[in-house]
VEXPA-916168 format. One record per atom (N, C-alpha, C, O): residue in three letters; x negated, y negated, z. Coordinates in pm, whole numbers, plus 32768, in hexadecimal, padded with zeros to 4 digits. Layout:
ALAXYZ...
END
This chain:
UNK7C3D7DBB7A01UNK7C7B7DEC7A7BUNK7C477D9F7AF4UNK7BCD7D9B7B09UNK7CA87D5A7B4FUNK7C857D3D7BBFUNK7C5B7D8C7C1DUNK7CAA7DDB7C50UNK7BD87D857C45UNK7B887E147C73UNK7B887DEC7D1DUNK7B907E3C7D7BUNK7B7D7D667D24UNK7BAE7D547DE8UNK7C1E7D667E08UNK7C357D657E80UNK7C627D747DCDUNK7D187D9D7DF5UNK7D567E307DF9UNK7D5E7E657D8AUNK7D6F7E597E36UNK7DC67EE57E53UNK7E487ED57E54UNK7E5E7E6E7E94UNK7ED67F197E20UNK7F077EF97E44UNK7F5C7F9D7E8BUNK7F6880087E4FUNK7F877F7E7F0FUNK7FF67FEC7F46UNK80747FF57EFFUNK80C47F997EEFUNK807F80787ED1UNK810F80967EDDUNK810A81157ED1UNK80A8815F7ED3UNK819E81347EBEUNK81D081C37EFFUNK825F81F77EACUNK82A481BE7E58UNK826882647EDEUNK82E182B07E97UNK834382677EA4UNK837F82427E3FUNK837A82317F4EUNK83ED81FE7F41UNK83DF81917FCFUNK837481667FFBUNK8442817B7FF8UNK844481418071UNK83EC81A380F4UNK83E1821D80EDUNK83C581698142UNK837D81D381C7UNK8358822D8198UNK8387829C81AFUNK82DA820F8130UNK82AE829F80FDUNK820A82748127UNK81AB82B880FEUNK81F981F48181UNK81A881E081DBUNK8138818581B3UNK80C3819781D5UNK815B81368178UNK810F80AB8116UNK80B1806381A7UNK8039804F81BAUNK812A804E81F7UNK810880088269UNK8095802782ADUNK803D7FD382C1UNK808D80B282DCUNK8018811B8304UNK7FAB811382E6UNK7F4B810D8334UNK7FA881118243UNK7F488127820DUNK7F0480A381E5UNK7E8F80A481C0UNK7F53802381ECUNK7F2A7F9A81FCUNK7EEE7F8F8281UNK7E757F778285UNK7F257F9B82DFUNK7EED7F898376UNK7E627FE0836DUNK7DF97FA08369UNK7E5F804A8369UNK7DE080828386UNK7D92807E8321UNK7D4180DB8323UNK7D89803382C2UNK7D217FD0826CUNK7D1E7F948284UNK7CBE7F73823EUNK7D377F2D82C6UNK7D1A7E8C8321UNK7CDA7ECF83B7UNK7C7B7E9883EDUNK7D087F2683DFUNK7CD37F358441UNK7C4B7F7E8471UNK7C0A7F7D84DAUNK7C3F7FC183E9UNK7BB97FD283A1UNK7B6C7F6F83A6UNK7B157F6583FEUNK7B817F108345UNK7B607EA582F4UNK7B127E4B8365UNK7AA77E0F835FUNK7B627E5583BCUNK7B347DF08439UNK7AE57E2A8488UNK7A967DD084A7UNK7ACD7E7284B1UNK7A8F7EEA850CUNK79D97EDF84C5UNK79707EC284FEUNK79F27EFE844BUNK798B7F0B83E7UNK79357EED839FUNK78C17F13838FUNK79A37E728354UNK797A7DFC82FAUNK79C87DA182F4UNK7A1D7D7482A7UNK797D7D7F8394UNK79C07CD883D1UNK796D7C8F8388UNK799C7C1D8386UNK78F77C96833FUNK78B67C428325UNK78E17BE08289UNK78B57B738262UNK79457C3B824DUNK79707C2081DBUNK79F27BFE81E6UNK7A397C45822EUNK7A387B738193UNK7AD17B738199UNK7B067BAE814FUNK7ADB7BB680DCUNK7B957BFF8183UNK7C237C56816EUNK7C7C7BED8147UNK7C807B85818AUNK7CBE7BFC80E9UNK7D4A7BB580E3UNK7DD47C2C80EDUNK7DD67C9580ADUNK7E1B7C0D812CUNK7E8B7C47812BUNK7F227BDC80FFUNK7F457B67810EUNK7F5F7C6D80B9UNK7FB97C228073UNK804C7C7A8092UNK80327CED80B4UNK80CD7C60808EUNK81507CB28082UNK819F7C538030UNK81FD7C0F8057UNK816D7C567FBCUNK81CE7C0D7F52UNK825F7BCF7F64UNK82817B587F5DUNK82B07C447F7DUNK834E7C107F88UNK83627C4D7FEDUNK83247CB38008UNK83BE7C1A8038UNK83D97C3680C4UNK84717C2F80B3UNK84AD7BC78097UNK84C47CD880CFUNK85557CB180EBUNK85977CF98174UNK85907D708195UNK85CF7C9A81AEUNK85D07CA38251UNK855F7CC182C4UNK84FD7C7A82ADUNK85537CF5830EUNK85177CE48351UNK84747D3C8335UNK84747DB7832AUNK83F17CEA832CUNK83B77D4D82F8UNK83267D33835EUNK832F7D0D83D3UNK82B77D4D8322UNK823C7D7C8360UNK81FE7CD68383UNK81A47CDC83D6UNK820B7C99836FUNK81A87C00836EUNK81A57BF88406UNK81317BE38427UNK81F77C018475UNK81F97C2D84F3UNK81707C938528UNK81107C878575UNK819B7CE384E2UNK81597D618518UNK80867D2284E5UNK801A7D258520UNK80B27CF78468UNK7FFD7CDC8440UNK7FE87C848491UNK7F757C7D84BEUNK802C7C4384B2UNK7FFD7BA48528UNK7FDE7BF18596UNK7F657BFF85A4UNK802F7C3385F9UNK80027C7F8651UNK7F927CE88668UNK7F597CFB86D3UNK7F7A7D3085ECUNK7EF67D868606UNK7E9A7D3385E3UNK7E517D1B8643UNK7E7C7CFC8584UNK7DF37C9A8535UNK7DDA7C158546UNK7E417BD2854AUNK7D8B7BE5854FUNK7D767B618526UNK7D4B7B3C84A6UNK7CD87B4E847DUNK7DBB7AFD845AUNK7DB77AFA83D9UNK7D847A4883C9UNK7DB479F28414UNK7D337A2F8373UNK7D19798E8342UNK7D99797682D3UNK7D6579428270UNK7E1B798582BEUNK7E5B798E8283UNK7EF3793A82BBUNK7F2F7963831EUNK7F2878B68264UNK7F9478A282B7UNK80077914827FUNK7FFD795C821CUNK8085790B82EBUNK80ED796382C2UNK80FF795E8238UNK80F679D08209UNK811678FF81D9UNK81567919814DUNK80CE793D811CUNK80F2799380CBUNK805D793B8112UNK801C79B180D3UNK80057A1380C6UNK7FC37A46806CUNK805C7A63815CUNK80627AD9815DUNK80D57B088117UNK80DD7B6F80D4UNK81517A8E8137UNK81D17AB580F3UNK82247A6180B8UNK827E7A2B80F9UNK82127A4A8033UNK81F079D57FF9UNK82C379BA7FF9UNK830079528011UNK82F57A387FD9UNK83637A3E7F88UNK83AD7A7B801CUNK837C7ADB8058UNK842F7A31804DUNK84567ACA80D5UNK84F47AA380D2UNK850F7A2C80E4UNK854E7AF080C1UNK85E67AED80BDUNK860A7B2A8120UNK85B97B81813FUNK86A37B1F8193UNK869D7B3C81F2UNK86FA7BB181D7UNK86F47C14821FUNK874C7BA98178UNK87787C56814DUNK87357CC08144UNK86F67CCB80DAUNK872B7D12818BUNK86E67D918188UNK87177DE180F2UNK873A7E5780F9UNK87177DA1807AUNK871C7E308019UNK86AF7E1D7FB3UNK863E7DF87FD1UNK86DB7E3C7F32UNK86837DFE7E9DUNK866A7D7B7E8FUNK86D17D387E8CUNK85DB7D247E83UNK85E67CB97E84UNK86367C7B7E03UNK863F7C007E0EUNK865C7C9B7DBBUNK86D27C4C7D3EUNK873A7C617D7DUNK87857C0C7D4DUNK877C7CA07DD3UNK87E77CBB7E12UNK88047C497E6EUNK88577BF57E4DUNK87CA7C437ED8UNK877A7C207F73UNK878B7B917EF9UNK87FE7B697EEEUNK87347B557EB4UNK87697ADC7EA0UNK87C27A867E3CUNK87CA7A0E7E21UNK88007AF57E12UNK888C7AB37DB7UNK89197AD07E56UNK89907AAE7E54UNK88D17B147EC2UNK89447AE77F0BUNK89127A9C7F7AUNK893E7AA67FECUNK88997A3A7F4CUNK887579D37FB9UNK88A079487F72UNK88B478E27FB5UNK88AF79507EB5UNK88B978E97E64UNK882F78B67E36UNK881178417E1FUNK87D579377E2BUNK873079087E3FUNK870579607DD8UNK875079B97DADUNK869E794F7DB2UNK867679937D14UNK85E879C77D56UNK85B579987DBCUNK85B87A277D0EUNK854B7A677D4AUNK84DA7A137CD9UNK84D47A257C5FUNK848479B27D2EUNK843D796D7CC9UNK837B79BD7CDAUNK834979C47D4AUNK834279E07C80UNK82DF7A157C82UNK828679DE7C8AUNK822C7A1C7CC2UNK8265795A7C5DUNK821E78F77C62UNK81C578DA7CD7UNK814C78D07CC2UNK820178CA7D6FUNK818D78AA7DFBUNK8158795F7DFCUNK80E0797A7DFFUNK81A579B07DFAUNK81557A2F7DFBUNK80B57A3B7D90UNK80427A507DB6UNK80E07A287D19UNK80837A297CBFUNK801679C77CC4UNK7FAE79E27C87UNK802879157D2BUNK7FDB78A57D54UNK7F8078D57DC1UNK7F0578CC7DB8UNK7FD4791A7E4BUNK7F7379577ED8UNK7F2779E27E87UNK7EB67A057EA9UNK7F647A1B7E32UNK7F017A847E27UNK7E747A647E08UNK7E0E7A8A7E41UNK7E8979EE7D6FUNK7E2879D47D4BUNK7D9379A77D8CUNK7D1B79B37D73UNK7E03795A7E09UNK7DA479127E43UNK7D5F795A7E93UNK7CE779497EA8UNK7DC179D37EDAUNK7D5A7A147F26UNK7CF27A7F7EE0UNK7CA17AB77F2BUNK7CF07A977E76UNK7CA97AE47E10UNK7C2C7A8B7E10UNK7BC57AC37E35UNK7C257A027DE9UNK7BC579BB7DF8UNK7B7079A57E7AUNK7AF579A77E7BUNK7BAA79977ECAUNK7B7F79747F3FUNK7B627A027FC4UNK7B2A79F98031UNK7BA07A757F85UNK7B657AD47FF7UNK7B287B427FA9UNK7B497B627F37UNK7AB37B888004UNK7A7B7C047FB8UNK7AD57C727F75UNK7AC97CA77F06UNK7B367C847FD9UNK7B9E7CF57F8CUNK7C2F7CDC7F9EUNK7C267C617FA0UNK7CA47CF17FADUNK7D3A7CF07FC8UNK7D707D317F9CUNK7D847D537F27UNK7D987D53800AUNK7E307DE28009UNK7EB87D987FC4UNK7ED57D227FD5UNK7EE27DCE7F97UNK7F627DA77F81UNK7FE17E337F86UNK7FE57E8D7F33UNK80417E237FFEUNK80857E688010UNK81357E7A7FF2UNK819B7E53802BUNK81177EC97F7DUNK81BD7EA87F08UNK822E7EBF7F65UNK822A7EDC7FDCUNK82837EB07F23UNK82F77EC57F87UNK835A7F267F38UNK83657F2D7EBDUNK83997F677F8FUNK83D4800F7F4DUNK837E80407F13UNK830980367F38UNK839B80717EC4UNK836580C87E48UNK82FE80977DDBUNK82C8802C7DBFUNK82FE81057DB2UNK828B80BD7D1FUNK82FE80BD7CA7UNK82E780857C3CUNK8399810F7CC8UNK840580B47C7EUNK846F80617C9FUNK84D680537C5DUNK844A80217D1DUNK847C7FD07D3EUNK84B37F4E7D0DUNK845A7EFF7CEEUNK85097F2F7D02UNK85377EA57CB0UNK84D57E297CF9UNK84B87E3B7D6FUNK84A27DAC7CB3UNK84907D3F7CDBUNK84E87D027CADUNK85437D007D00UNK85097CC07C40UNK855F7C737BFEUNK85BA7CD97BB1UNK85BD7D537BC6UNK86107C857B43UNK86747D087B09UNK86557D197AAFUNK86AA7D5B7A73UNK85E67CFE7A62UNK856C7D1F7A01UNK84FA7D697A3BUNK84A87D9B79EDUNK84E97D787AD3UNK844B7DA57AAEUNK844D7E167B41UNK84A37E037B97UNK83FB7E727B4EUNK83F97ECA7BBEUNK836B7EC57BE7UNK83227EB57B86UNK833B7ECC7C3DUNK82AD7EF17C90UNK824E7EFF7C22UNK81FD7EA37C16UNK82477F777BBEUNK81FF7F8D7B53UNK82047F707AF5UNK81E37FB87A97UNK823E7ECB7AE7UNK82267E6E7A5DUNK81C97E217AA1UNK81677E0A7A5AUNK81BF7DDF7B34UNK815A7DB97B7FUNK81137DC17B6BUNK80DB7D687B2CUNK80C67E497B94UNK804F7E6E7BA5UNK80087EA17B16UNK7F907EB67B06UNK80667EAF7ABDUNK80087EA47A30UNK7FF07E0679EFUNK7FA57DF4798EUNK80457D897A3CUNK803A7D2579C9UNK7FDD7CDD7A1AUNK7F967C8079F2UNK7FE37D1C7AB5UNK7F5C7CC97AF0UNK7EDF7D187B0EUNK7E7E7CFC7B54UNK7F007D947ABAUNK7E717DB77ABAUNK7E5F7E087B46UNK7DE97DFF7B66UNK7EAC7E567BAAUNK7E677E487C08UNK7E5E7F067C61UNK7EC57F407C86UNK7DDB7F3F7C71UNK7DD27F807CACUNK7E2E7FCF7D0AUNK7E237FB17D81UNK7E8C80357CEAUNK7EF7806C7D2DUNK7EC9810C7D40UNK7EAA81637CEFUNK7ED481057DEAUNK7EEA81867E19UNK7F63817C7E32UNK7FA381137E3EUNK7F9482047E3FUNK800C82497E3BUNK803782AE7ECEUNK802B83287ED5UNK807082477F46UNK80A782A97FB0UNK80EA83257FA2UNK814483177F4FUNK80E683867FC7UNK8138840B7F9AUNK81738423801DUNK810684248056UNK81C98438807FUNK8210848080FFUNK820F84FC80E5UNK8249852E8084UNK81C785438143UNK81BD85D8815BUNK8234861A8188UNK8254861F81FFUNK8287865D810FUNK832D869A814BUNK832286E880BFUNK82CE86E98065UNK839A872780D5UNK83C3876B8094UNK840387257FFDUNK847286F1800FUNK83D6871D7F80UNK83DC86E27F15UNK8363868C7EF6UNK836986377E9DUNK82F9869F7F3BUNK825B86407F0EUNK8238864C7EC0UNK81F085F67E8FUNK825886D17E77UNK820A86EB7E18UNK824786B27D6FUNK820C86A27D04UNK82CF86A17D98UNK832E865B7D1DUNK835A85E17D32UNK83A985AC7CE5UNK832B85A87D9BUNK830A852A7DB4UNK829484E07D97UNK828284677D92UNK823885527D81UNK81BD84FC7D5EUNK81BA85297CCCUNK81C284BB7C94UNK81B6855C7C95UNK81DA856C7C10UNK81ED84FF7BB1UNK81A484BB7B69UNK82A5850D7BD7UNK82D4847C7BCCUNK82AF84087BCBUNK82B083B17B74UNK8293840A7C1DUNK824983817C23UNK81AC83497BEEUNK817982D97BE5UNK817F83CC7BD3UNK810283BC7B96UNK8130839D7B1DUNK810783337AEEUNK819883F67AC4UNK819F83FC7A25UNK81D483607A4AUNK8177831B7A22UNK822783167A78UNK827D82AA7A95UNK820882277AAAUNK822481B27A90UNK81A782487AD0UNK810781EB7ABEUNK80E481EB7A32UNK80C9818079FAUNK80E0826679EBUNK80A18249798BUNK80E9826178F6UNK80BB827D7887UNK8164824D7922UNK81B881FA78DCUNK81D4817178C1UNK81F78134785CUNK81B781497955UNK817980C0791AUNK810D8079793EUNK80FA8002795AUNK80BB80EF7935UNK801F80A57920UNK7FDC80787980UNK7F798030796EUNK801C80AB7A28UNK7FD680767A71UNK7F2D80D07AA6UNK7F1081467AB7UNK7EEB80617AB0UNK7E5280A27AF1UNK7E8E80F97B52UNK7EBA80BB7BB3UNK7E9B816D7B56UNK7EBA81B47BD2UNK7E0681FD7C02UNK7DD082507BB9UNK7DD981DC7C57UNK7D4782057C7EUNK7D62827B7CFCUNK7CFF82907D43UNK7DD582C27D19UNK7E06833A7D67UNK7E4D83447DB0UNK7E8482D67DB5UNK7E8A839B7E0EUNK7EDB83A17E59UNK7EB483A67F11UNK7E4383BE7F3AUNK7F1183907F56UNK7EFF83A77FDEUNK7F8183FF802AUNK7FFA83E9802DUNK7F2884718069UNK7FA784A7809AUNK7FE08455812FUNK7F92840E816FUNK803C8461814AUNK804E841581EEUNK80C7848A8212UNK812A84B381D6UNK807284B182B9UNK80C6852282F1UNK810584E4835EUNK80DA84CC83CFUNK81B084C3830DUNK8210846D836BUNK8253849883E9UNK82A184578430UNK821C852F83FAUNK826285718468UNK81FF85FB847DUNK81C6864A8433UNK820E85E78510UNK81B2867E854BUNK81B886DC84E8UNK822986E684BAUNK8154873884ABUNK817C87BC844DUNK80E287DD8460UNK808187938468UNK80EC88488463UNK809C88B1845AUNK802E88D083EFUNK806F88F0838BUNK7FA588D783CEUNK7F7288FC8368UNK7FD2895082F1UNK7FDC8933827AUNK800C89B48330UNK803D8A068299UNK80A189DB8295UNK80E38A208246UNK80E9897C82C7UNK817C89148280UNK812688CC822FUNK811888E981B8UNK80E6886A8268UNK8054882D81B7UNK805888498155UNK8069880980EEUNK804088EA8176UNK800089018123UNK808D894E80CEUNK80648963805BUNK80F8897280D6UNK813E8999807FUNK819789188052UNK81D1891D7FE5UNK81A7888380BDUNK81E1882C8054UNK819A87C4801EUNK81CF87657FE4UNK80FF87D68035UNK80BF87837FE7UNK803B87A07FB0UNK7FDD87517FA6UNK8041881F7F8CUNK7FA088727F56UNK7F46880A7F0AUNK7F7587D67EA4UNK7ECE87E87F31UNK7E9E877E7F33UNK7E64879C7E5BUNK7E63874D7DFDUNK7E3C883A7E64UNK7DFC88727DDEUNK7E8288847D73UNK7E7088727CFAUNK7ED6889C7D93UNK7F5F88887D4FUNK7F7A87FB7D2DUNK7F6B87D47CB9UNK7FA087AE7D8DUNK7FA687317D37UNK7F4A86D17CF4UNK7F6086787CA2UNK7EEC86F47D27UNK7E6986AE7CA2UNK7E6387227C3EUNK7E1687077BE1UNK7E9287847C35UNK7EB087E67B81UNK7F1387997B5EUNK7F04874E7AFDUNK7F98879C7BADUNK7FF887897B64UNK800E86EA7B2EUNK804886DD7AC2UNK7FD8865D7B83UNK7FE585F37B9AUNK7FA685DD7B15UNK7FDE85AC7AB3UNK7EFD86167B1FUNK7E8E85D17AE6UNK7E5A85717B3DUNK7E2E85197AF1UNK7E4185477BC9UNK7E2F84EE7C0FUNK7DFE85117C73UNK7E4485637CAFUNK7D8C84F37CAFUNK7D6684CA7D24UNK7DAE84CF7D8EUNK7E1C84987D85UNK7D8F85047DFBUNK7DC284FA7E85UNK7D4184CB7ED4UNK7CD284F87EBDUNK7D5884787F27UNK7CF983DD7F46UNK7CFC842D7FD9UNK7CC483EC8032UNK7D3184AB8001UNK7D3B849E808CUNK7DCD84A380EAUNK7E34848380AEUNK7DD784C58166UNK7E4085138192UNK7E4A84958228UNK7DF18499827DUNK7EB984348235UNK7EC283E982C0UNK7EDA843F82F5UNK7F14849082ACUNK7EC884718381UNK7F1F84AD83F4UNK7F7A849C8433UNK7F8F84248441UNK7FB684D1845DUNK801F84A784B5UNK7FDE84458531UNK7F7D845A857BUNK802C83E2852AUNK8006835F85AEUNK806F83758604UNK80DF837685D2UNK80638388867FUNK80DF835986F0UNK80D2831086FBUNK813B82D386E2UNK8039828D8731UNK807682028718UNK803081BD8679UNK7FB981AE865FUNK80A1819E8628UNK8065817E85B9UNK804580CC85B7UNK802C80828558UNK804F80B58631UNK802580178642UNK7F8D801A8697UNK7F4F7FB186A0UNK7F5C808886CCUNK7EDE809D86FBUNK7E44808986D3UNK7E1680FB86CBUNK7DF7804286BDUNK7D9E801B8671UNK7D35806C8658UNK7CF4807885EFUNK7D2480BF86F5UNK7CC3811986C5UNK7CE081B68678UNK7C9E820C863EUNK7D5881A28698UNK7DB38246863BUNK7DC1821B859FUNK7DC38276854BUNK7DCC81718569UNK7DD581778508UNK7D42814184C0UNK7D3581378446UNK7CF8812C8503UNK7C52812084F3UNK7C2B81C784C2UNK7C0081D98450UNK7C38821C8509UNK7C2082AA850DUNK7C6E82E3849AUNK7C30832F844FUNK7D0C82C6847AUNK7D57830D8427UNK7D0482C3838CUNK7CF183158332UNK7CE88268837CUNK7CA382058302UNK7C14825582F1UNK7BEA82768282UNK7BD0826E8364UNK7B5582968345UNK7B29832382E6UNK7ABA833C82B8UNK7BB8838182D8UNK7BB7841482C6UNK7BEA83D58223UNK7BBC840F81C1UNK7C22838D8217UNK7C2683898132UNK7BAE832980F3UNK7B5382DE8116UNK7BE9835D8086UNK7B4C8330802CUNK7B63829E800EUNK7BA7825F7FBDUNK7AEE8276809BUNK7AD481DE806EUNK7A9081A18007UNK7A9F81377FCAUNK7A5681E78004UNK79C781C17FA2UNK7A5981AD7EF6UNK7A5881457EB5UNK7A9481F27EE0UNK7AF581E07E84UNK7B6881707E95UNK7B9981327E37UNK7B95815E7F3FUNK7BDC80D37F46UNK7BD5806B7F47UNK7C1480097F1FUNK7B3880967FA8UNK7B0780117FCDUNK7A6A7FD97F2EUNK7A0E7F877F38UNK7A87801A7ED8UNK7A0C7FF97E8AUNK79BB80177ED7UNK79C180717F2BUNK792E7F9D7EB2UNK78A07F947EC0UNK78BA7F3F7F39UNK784D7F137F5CUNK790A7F1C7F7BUNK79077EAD7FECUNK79197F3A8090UNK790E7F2F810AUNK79347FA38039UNK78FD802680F1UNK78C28007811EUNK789C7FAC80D4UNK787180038190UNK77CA802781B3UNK779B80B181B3UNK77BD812781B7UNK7740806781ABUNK76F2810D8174UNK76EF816D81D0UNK770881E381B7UNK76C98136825EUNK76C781B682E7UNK7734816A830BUNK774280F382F0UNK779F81C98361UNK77E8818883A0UNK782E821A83E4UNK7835828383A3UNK7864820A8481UNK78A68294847BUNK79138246853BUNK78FD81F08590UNK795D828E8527UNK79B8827E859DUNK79DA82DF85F0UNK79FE834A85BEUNK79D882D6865AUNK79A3832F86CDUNK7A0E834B86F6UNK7A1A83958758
END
């Protein structure tokens, strides 16, 4: 198992991959500047985050290592490029990963859609992350159906075999402790899942804010995301 690599994903589209990428880099930097991060967004279809990481971070990373693969159709990447005349080739994804696996202490890698998301018309998110081995938490959106959403998607991991190391809740909209807690009972879905819950994002008003997503990163279990590369004291004010 590739043990410096994490990889993000999530139930479905905006189920908050992005979030939870940002405020691990923004961690990461805050923290353990002293060690290199690689960041990665594999396939890119239409308009996506490589913008947004350039603007909050300073990454040692050129653009195609962050995004090796990017189609300007916003849908499924097998879709997105049989109507560009372009084949979804896996190859520079699987070359920048490697390299940044070698060359930095840890790297995020942030999937795109789902964890059944199509990549090619053979393979979805979770043939990925079992044939490369790679560390997957699991975004959950706090609404109404979390709890059969995460389910799903848990049995749907280990169906095919992916390392799933837990879940993250992300609260995509103002709600109240006892909305939480009736659409996403934290002791309910680790009975029912079998899985880990890594921790609860908050709601961000600005989710491009460094120190809201420094603070929202600091409240889940790093010591489980981030391995042995945490520091040992560390706390945000």
């Amino acid at each position: 198992m590739t043990s410096n690599t994490l990889l993000i994903a999530g139930t479905d589209t905006d189920a908050g991959k992005t979030v939870l990428t940002t405020a691990l880099v923004a961690y990461w930097q805050t923290y353990c500047r002293d060690r290199a991060l690689g960041l990665m967004k594999p396939i890119q279809s239409g308009v996506g985050d490589l913008e947004l990481y350039q603007t909050l971070f300073t990454l040692d990373q050129s653009p195609e290592s962050i995004t090796p693969v990017y189609f300007q159709t916003p849908v499924a990447p097998p879709i997105a490029a049989e109507q560009e005349n372009a084949i979804v080739d896996l190859a520079p994804v699987w070359q920048e990963l490697t390299t940044l696996q070698q060359s930095k202490d840890r790297v995020l890698v942030e999937g795109l859609g789902g964890l059944g998301s199509p990549v090619t018309r053979e393979l979805i998110v979770a043939d990925l992350a079992r044939d490369w081995q790679l560390p997957t938490v699991l975004v959950v959106p706090i609404k109404l159906g979390a709890i059969s959403q995460t389910i799903a998607n848990v049995v749907l991991a280990r169906h095919y075999r992916v390392p799933l190391i837990g879940v993250i809740l992300n609260t995509i909209t103002p709600i109240t402790p006892k909305q939480q807690e009736q659409w996403a009972p934290i002791t309910l879905l680790e009975s029912l899942a079998g899985v880990r819950v890594l921790g609860t994002l908050p709601y961000l008003q600005n989710p491009q804010d460094l120190t809201q997503l420094t603070q929202a990163a600091a409240g889940l279990d790093l010591e489980c995301l981030f391995d042995r590369f945490v520091p040992a004291q560390s706390s945000v004010g």
